[in-house]
C-alpha positions as CSV (number, residue, x, y, z in Angstrom):
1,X,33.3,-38.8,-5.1
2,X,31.8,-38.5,-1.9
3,X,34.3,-35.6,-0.6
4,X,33.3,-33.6,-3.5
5,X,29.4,-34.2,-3.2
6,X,29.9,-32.8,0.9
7,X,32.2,-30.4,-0.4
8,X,29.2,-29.3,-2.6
9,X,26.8,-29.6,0.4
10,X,29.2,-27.7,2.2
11,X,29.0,-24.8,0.4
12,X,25.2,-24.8,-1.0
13,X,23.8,-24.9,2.5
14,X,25.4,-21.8,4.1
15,X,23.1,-19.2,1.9
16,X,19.7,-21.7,2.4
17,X,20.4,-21.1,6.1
18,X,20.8,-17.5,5.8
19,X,17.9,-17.5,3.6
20,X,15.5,-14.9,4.2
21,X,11.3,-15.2,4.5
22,X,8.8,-13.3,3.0
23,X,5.4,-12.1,4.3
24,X,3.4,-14.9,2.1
25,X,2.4,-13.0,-1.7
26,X,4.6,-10.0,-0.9
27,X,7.8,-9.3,-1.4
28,X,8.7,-8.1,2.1
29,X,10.8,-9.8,4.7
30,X,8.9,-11.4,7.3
31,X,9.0,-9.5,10.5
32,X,7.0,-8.6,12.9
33,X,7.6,-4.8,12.1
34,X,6.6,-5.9,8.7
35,X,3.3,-7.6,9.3
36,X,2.0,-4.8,11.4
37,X,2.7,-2.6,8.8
38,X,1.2,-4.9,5.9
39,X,-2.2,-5.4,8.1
40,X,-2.3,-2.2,8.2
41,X,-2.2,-1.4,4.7
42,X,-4.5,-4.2,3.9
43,X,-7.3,-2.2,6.5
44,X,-6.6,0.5,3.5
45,X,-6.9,-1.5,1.1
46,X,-10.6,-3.5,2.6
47,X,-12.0,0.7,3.4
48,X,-11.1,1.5,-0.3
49,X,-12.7,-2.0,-1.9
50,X,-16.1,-1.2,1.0
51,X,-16.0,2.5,0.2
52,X,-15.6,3.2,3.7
53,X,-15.4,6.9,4.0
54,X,-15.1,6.7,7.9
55,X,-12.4,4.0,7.9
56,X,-10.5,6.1,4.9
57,X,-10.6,9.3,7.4
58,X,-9.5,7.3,10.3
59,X,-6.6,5.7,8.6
60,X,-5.6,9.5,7.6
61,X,-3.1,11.5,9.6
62,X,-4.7,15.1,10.0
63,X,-1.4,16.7,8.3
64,X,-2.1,14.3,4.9
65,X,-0.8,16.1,2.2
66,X,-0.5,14.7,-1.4
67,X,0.8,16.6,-4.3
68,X,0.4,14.1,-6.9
69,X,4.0,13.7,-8.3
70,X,4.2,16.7,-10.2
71,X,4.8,20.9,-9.6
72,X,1.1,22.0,-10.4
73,X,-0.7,23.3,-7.3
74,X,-3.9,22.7,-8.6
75,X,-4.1,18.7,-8.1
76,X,-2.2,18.6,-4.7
77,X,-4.6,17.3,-1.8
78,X,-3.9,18.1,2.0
79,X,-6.6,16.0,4.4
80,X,-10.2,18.4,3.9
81,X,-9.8,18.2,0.3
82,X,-9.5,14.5,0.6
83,X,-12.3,14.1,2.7
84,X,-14.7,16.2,0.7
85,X,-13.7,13.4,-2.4
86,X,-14.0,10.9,-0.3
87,X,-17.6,12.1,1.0
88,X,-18.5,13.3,-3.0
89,X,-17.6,11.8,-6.6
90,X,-15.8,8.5,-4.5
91,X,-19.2,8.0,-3.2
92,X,-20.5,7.9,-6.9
93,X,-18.5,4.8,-7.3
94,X,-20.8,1.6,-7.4
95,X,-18.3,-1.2,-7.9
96,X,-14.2,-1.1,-6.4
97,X,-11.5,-4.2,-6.5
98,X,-8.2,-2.8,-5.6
99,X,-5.5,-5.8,-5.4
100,X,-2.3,-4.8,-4.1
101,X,1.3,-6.5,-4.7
102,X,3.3,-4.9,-1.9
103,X,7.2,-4.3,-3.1
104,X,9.3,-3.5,0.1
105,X,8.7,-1.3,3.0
106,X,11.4,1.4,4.2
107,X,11.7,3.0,7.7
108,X,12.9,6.4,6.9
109,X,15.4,8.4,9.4
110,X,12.4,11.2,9.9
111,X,10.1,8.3,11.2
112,X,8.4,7.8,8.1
113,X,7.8,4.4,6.9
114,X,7.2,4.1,2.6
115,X,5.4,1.1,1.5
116,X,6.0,0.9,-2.0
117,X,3.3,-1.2,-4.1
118,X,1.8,-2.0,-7.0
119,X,-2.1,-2.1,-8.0
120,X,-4.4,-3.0,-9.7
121,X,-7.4,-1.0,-9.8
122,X,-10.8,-1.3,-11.4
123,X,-13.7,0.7,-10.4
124,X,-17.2,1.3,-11.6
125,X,-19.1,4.6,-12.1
126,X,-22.2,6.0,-13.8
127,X,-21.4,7.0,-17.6
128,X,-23.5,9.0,-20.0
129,X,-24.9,5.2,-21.2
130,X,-24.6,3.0,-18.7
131,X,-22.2,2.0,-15.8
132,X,-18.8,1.9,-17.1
133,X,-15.8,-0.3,-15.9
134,X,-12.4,2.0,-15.6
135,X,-9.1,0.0,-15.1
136,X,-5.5,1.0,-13.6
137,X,-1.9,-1.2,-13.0
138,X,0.4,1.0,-11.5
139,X,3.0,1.5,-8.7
140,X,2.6,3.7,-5.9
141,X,4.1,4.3,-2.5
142,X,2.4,5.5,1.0
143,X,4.0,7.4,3.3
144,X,2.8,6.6,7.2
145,X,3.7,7.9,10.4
146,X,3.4,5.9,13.7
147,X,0.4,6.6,15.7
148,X,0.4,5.0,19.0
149,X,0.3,0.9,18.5
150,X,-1.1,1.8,14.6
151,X,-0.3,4.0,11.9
152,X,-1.6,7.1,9.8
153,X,-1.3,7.8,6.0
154,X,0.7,11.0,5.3
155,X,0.5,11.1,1.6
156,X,-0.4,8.2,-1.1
157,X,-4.0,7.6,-1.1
């Protein structure tokens, strides 16, 4: 009885020891690498919930480029057309709550890094009657670049 209760120790404990740790309410192994890169998003994530233009432009690599998932021209973004929504119709915005569920982060061979996430978005702007609520879940993914001791968004706002 006892041999078989070690034996079952025995082979339960290996994989506990092994067991890997997670940056707490993420889903990304704990490493330093990781954190840096998670406090970083989470300075994105504050500037977008304070509707802080200046903090969105600084967190932006000059190259940003976004062409919104799709082949159409007409939506893609490089880093002037972002800043001229960011200093327009985002202004207009009285009320943001952005809470982000961050998936797994990926260093790239080019020396980009992809956070992948999910959101939840709600944001407030003025309506034809009265303030109106708008809500989004969805997944998304930003691309940084290394910049110095910090980082830069590429693409993903």
């Amino acid at each position: 009885m006892k041999r078989s209760y070690l034996a079952a120790l025995a082979i339960a404990l290996p994989p506990l020891a092994c067991a890997k740790t997670y940056i707490p309410n993420t889903d990304v192994q704990d490493t330093s690498e990781n954190r840096d890169i998670i406090l970083f998003c989470e300075k994105y994530r504050h500037a977008m919930e304070d509707r802080n233009v200046a903090d969105l432009l600084r967190l932006m690599s000059p190259g940003y480029f976004e062409d919104a998932g799709n082949t159409k021209n007409e939506d893609d973004a490089d880093f002037e057309a972002m800043r001229q929504f960011l200093t327009g119709d985002f202004l207009k915005t009285t009320g943001i709550r952005y809470e982000i569920r961050y998936r797994r982060v990926t260093l790239t061979e080019t020396n980009h890094i992809f956070v992948d996430y999910s959101y939840a978005a709600a944001w407030k702007i003025p309506g034809a009657k009265s303030e109106e609520w708008h809500h989004e879940v969805t997944d998304n993914r930003l691309d940084l670049v290394r910049d110095g001791e910090s980082f830069k968004i590429v693409s993903g706002m």
